[in-house]
N, C-alpha and C positions, 0 to 999 in steps of 0.2 A: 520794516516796510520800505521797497523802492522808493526814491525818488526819481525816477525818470517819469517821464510825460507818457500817460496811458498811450496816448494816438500816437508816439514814439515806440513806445513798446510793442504795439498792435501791426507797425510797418514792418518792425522786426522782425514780430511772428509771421508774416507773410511773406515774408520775405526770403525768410529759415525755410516753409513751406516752397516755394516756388521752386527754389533749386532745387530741395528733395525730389521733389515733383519732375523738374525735370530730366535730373539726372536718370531717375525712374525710368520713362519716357527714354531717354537714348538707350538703357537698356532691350527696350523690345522695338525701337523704331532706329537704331545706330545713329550715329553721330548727327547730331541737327546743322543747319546751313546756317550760316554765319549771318545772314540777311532774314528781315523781319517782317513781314507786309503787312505796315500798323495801318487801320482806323483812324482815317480821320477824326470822328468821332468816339470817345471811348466807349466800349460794352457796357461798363459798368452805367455809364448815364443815357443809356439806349439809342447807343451809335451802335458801328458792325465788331467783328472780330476782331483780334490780331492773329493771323495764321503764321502760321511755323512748318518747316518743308525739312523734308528728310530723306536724300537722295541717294545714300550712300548701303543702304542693308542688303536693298533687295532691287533689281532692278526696276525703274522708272521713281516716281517719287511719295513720298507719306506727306502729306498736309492736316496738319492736327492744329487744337484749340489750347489754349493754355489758362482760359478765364472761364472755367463753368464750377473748379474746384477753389477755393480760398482760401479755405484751410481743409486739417483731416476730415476735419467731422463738419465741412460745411461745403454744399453744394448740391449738384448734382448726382443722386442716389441711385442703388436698384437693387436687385437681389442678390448679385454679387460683388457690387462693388460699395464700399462707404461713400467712397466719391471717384467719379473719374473726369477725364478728357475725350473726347469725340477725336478721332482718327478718317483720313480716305486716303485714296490710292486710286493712282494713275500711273499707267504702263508708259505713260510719255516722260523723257528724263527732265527735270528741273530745266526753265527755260525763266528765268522773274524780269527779262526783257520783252518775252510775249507773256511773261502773264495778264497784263492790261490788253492786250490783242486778240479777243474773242474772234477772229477770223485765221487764227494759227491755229494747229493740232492740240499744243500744251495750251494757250487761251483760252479756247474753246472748253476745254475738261476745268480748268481755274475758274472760269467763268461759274460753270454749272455748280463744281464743288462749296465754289464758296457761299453759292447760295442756296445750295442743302445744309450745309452745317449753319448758317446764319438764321434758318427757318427751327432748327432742330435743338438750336441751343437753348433757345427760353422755350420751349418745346418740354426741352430735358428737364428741366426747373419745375415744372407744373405736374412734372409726370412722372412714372417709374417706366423707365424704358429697358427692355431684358434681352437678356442674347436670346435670336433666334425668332425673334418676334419683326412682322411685317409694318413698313407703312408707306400710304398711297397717299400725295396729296392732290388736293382736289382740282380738277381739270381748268377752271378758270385762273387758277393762281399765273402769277407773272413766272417766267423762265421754268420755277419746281413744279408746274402745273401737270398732271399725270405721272409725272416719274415716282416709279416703286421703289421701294429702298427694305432692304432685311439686315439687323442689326446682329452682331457678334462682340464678343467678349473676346479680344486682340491676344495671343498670346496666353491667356489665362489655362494654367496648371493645376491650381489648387480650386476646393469651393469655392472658397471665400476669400476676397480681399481685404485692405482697409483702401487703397487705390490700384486705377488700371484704365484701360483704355478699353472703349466702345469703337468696334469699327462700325463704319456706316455704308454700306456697299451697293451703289444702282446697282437695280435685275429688272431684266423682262417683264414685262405683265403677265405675260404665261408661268415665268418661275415664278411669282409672287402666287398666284395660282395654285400653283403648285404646293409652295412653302404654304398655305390657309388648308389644305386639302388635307397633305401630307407630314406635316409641320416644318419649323424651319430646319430645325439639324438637318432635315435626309435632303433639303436643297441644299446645304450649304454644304455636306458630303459629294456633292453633287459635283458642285463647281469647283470645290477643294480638287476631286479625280481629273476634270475638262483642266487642270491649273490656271481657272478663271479667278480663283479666289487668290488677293483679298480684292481683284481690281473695279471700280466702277466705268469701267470703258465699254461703253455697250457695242463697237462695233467686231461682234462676237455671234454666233449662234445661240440660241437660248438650249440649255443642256436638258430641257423638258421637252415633250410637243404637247401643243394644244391641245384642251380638250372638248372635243364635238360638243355644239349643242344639240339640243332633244328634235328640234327641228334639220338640222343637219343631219344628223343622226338617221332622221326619219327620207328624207332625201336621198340620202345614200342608201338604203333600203330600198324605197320604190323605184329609183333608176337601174340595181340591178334587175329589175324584173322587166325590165322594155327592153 
């Protein structure tokens, strides 16, 4: 039998995990930024995130979570992953001089991002959340209040994981629409062809059109008769 100290041992195993984890993570996100934007408060005692930026794969930048998974088998779950991390994306390149500057382009998307994934993360915890499935938060919330969001399994090849990342991706109200109607693949087919995807920068065309209401609908029939 060890003699090390259990809560020694338990650092180590998280510790072991973390790098796995991240190394993971620069596989399907390239090389991470060298700078960290910690939480004042920690996640774990129900302070915000620590986000993690990854500028270098694909143009503009990846902002991911690295506290939803703890170990293999604990965390954040779903139908293909044992556990993952939460992912976004912004077409603006890494700026972490405006990220506190919500009146710059990159502030502005930092602002928003960070406060989808900080709504999303204990979110994740309570719930199974699947690729390809929608969600709308409620129109009074502070900053996420209306914004739609359709979730993807980042990179994912195989069924099944034991770890992987969730991308988390603002759409239109109309392609969210769309994705409830139609499901989420054929939107995210959608935006993958417009090469909207993976980004959540909505100043974009929505790659749907809206769909008439019964009363529209009924309008535009009696006007062409006059």
């Amino acid at each position: 039998m060890s003699d090390q100290p259990l809560e020694e041992g338990e650092d180590s195993l998280e510790s072991q995990w973390y790098a796995e984890k991240s190394a993971r993570m620069v596989e399907l996100l390239g090389e991470e930024h060298d700078m960290v934007m910690h939480a004042i408060i920690p996640y774990a005692v129900g302070g915000g995130l620590d986000l993690y930026y990854y500028p270098h794969l694909i143009p503009g930048t990846g902002i991911a979570t690295k506290e939803l998974s703890n170990s293999p088998s604990e965390g954040s779950t779903n139908n293909v992953f044992t556990t993952y991390e939460f992912v976004m994306f912004t077409r603006h390149d890494l700026s972490l001089e405006d990220a506190q500057k919500p009146e710059t382009p990159f502030g502005k998307m930092h602002y928003t991002i960070n406060a989808i994934l900080n709504m999303m993360a204990p979110y994740s915890a309570q719930a199974k959340l699947n690729p390809f499935e929608t969600v709308e938060f409620p129109s009074d919330m502070e900053v996420v209040g209306g914004r739609c969001l359709i979730l993807d399994a980042y990179g994912m090849t195989d069924a099944h994981a034991d770890f992987g990342l969730m991308l988390i991706m603002e759409i239109h109200r109309v392609e969210m629409d769309y994705a409830r109607q139609h499901g989420g693949q054929a939107l995210l087919e959608k935006l993958m062809a417009a090469n909207y995807y993976p980004y959540s920068d909505l100043d974009r065309p929505p790659v749907v059109e809206g769909q008439e209401s019964s009363l529209e609908k009924l309008w535009n029939r009696i006007s062409k008769w006059w």
